[in-house]
N, C-alpha and C positions, 0 to 999 in steps of 0.2 A: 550549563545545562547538560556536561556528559555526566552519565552515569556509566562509562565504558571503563574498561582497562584493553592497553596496548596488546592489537595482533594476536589471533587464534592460537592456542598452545593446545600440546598432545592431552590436555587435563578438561577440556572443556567439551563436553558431552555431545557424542559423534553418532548420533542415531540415522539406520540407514535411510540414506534417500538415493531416488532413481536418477536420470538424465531429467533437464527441464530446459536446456537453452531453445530459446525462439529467436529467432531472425526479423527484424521487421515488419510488424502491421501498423500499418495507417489506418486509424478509426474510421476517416472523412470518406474513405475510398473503397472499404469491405463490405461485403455483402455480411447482414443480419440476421441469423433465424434467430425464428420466435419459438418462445417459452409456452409453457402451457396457460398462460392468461396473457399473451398476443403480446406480449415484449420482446423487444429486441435483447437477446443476451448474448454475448459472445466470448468463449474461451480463447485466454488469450498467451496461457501456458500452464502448464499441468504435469503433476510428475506421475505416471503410472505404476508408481510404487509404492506411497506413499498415500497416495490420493491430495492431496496440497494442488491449489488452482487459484491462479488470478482471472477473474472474467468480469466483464463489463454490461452491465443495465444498460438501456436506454428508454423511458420513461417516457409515456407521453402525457400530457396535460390532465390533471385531474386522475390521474392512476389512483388506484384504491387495493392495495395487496393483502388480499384476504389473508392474514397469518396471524396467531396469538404468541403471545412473550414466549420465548424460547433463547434458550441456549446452546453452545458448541465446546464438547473438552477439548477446544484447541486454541489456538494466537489468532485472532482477525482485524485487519486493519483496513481503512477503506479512504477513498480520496475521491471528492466531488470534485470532477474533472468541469464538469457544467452545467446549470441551472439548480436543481432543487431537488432535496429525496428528504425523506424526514422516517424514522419509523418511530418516532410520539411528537407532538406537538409541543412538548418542550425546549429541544433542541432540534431544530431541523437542519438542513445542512446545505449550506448555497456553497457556491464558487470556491473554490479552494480548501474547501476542509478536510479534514484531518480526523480520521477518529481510529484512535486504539482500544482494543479488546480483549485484554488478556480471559488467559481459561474461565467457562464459568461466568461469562456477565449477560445477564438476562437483560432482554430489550426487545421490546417491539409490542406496541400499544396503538394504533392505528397506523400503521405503516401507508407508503404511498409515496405520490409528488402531488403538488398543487402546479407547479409552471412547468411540468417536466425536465429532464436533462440527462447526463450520462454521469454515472456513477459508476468507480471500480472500487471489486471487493475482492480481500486476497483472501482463504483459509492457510492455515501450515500443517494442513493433513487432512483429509478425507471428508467431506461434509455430511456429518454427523452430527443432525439436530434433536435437541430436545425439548419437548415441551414444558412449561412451567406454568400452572395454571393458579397456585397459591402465590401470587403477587402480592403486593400491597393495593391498595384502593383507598385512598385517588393517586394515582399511578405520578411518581417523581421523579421519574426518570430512571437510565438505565443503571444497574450495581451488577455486585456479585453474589452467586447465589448460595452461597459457601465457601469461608478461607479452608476449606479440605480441599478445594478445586484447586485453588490458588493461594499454597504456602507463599508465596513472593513478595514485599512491600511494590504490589505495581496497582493501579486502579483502573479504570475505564477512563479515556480521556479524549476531550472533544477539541481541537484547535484549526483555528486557521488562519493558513499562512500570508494572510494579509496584513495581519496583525503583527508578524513578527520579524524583528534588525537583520537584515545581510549582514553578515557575519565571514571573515577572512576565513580561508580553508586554512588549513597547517597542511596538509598533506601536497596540495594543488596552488600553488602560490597566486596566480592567477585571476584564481578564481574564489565567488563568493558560494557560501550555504545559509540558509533558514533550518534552524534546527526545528523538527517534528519532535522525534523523539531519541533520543541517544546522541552520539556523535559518528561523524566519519571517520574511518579507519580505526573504531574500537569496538570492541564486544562488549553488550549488555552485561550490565552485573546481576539485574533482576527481573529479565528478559531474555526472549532472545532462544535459540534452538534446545530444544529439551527430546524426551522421549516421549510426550505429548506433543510436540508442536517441532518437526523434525524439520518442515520450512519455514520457521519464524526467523523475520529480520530481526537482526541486531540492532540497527538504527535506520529511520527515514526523514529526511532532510530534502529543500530542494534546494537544489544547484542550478547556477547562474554564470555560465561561460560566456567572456565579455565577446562582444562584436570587434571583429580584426584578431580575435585568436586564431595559431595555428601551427597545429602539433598534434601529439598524440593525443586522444579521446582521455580526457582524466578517468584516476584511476587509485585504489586505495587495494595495497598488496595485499592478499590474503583473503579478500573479501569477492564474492559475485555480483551483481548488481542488476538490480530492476530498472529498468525506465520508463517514463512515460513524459514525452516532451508536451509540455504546457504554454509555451509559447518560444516565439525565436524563428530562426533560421540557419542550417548548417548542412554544411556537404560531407558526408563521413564515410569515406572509403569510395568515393563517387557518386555515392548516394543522398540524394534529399533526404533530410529530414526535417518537420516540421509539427504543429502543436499538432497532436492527435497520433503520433509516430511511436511504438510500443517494441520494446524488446528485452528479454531476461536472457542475460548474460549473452548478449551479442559479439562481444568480442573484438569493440569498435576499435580499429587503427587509428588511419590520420585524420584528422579534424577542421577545416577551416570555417569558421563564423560568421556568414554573414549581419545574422540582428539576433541581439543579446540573446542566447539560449537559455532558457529556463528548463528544468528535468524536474519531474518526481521522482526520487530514485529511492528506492529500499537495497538493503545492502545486508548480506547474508554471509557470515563464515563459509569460507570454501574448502571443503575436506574429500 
């Protein structure tokens, strides 16, 4: 499932980006403001340079998000952290999902939740939407709205990681991954940071540190790293961590595992 090649080289396109590391938020335990249609949204790191932001929905029952089909010229990926978000009723998206975006993919035909839940959305640059009113009808689900947007062989794609093998790390002996998209410790060949999409991951996988590990926080040279713990248990620099516990490029030490740790992690060249 890689489509990577080994470790960031001086030849792989270094568009500027600002400061973005965050420290530490726990979903369970931060206070919410609300959006301008009474949701909870919460920024959860952002580059002020760039404009690139990962932030977090939280949906209540029967949400209805007034928004017609639109577009982003940039990389957008998102992870159903919990219960339910759909933006068409073709594929709606429970517990664990997975959806990639490259430049250019029109979506969103009754947008919303039916059971609510928390939903995270990354952009890799500035959130610049556009609308697209010349859809098709009866609406199929989301595409692309031009390969001018998106010279790349990459497509829209919907997965989740319930679905898919634990799979041995090469880099982290240790430990297990579920590939999302790409691999760890390589850069995308047909993804991945451009000078449209200056924070797009290279690859997103979740990672699975057994319980009785302990040592250094794994780690893949070269690369930054997102996380969002999904379930588990672990003390990391004396610190709990646990499902709902968020940090880009924390810069985690020592690590001891109490219950198996599970992470969303996206994983970005670091220049």
């Amino acid at each position: 499932m890689s489509d990577g090649t080994p470790a960031p080289s001086a030849s792989h396109p270094r568009p500027l980006r600002g400061e973005r590391r965050t420290g530490k938020i726990d979903l369970s335990s931060i206070d919410w403001p609300r959006n301008e249609f009474n949701v909870g949204m919460l920024s959860l790191s952002a580059d002020p340079v760039t404009g690139a932001e990962t932030f977090a929905l939280n949906c209540p029952d029967n949400f209805v998000y007034p928004e017609d089909a639109h577009f982003y010229d940039c990389e957008e990926e998102l992870y159903q952290f919990s219960g339910e978000f759909h933006h068409d009723e073709i594929d709606p998206y429970y517990k664990d999902t997975y959806v990639y975006r490259p430049i250019g993919t029109v979506y969103g035909h009754g947008e919303g939740s039916h059971d609510g839940g928390i939903i995270i959305a990354s952009l890799a640059r500035e959130r610049r939407r556009f609308h697209f009113q010349e859809h098709p009808e009866p609406w199929t689900g989301h595409y692309l709205v031009d390969q001018l947007w998106n010279p790349r062989p990459v497509s829209p794609a919907i997965v989740n990681a319930q679905d898919l093998p634990w799979v041995n790390d090469e880099v982290n002996a240790s430990c297990q991954v579920k590939l999302l998209r790409g691999a760890p410790g390589k850069l995308s060949q047909f993804s991945g940071v451009s000078d449209h999409s200056p924070w797009a991951a290279e690859s997103a996988f979740i990672l699975r540190v057994p319980a009785g590990y302990s040592g250094s926080f794994p780690s893949w040279p070269g690369f930054v790293l997102e996380l969002l713990v999904i379930a588990g248990q672990a003390t990391i620099d004396g610190d709990s961590w646990h499902r709902g516990c968020y940090g880009f490029d924390p810069q985690l030490g020592e690590c001891t595992v109490q219950e198996p740790l599970e992470i969303y992690v996206r994983a970005f060249a670091d220049y």
